[in-house]
Residue, then its C-alpha position, 0 to 999 in steps of 0.5 A: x500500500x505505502x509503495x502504491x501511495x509513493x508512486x501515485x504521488x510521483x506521478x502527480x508531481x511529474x504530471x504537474x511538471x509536465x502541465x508547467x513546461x508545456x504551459x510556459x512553453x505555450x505562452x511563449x511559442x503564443x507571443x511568436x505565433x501572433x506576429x508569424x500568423x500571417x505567414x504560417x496561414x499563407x504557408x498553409x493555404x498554399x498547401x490547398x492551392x498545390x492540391x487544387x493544381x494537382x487536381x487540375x492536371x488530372x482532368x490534362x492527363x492522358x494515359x500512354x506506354x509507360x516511357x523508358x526508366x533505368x530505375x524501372x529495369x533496376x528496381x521490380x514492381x512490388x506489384x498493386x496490392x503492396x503498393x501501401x508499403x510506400x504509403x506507410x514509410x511515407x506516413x512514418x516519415x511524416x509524423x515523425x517530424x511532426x511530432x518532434x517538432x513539438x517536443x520544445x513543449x515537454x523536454x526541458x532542453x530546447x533548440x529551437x521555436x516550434x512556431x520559427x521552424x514550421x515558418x522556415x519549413x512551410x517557406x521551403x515546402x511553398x517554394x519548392x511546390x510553386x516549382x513542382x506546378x510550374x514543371x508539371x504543366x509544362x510537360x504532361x507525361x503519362x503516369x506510371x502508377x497502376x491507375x494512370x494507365x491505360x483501362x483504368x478507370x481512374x486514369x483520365x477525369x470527365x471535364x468538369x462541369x461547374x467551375x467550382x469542380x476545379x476547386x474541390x478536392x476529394x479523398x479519391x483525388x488524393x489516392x488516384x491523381x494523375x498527372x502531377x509527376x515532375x517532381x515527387x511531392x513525396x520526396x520534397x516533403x520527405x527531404x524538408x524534413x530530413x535536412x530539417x532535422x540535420x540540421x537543428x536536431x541533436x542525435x547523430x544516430x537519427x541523422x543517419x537514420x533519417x537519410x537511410x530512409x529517404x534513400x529507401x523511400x525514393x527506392x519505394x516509390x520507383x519500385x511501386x511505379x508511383x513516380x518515373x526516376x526523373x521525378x525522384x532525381x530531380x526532387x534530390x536536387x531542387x530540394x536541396x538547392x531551395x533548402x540553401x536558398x532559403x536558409x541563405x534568404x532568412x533570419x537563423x533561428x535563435x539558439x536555445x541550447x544555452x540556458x542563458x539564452x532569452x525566453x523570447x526571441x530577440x526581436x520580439x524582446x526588441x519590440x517590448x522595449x520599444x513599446x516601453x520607452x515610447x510609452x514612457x515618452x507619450x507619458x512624459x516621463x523623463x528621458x534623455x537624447x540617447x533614449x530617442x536615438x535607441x527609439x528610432x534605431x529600432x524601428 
C-alpha cells in the first residue's frame, strides 16, 4: 500500500511538471505565433492551392506506354496490392517530424521555436511546390502508377462541369491523381524534413537514420511505379538547392541550447522595449537624447 501511495504521488508531481513546461512553453511559442500568423496561414493555404493544381492536371492527363526508366529495369514492381508499403514509410516519415517538432513543449532542453521552424519549413515546402506546378504543366507525361494507365478507370477525369469542380478536392483525388509527376511531392516533403532535422536536431544516430530512409523511400516509390526516376532525381536536387536558398534568404533561428539564452526571441524582446520607452515618452516621463536615438534605431 505505502509503495502504491509513493508512486501515485510521483506521478502527480511529474504530471504537474509536465502541465508547467508545456504551459510556459505555450505562452511563449503564443507571443511568436501572433506576429508569424500571417505567414504560417499563407504557408498553409498554399498547401490547398498545390492540391487544387494537382487536381487540375488530372482532368490534362492522358494515359500512354509507360516511357523508358533505368530505375524501372533496376528496381521490380512490388506489384498493386503492396503498393501501401510506400504509403506507410511515407506516413512514418511524416509524423515523425511532426511530432518532434513539438517536443520544445515537454523536454526541458530546447533548440529551437516550434512556431520559427514550421515558418522556415512551410517557406521551403511553398517554394519548392510553386516549382513542382510550374514543371508539371509544362510537360504532361503519362503516369506510371497502376491507375494512370491505360483501362483504368481512374486514369483520365470527365471535364468538369461547374467551375467550382476545379476547386474541390476529394479523398479519391488524393489516392488516384494523375498527372502531377515532375517532381515527387513525396520526396520534397520527405527531404524538408530530413535536412530539417540535420540540421537543428541533436542525435547523430537519427541523422543517419533519417537519410537511410529517404534513400529507401525514393527506392519505394520507383519500385511501386508511383513516380518515373526523373521525378525522384530531380526532387534530390531542387530540394536541396531551395533548402540553401532559403536558409541563405532568412533570419537563423535563435539558439536555445544555452540556458542563458532569452525566453523570447530577440526581436520580439526588441519590440517590448520599444513599446516601453515610447510609452514612457507619450507619458512624459523623463528621458534623455540617447533614449530617442535607441527609439528610432529600432524601428
Amino acid at each position: 500500500m505505502p509503495l502504491l501511495i509513493n508512486m501515485t504521488l510521483y506521478i502527480l508531481r511529474e504530471a504537474v511538471k509536465l502541465w508547467r513546461k508545456i504551459a510556459m512553453e505555450t505562452c511563449v511559442e503564443l507571443q511568436i505565433f501572433m506576429e508569424k500568423w500571417k505567414l504560417l496561414l499563407a504557408g498553409l493555404f498554399f498547401q490547398y492551392v498545390h492540391g487544387v493544381a494537382a487536381h487540375g492536371i488530372h482532368y490534362l492527363h492522358r494515359p500512354g506506354p509507360i516511357l523508358h526508366d533505368l530505375g524501372f529495369s533496376l528496381l521490380p514492381e512490388i506489384g498493386p496490392d503492396k503498393a501501401y508499403v510506400s504509403e506507410i514509410f511515407f506516413s512514418t516519415i511524416f509524423f515523425s517530424f511532426i511530432l518532434w517538432t513539438f517536443y520544445p513543449f515537454i523536454y526541458h532542453s530546447k533548440r529551437f521555436y516550434t512556431v520559427l521552424l514550421w515558418r522556415r519549413v512551410l517557406a521551403i515546402l511553398v517554394t519548392c511546390q510553386a516549382l513542382r506546378i510550374i514543371t508539371f504543366y509544362s510537360t504532361h507525361l503519362p503516369g506510371p502508377n497502376y491507375h494512370c494507365r491505360k483501362g483504368s478507370k481512374y486514369a483520365t477525369l470527365s471535364p468538369p462541369e461547374r467551375i467550382s469542380d476545379l476547386f474541390l478536392i476529394n479523398v479519391r483525388g488524393v489516392f488516384y491523381g494523375c498527372g502531377d509527376l515532375i517532381f515527387s511531392s513525396h520526396m520534397i516533403f520527405t527531404l524538408v524534413f530530413v535536412l530539417t532535422y540535420y540540421k537543428y536536431g541533436s542525435k547523430r544516430f537519427i541523422k543517419m537514420l533519417a537519410w537511410l530512409m529517404a534513400v529507401i523511400q525514393s527506392l519505394l516509390i520507383i519500385a511501386s511505379r508511383k513516380h518515373y526516376s526523373v521525378d525522384v532525381v530531380v526532387a534530390w536536387y531542387t530540394t536541396n538547392l531551395v533548402v540553401y536558398f532559403i536558409d541563405t534568404k532568412l533570419t537563423e533561428m535563435p539558439d536555445r541550447t544555452n540556458g542563458n539564452q532569452p525566453l523570447l526571441p530577440l526581436v520580439a524582446k526588441e519590440k517590448e522595449s520599444k513599446s516601453d520607452e515610447t510609452h514612457k515618452l507619450l507619458n512624459g516621463n523623463s528621458v534623455n537624447a540617447l533614449d530617442w536615438v535607441n527609439i528610432f534605431n529600432m524601428q
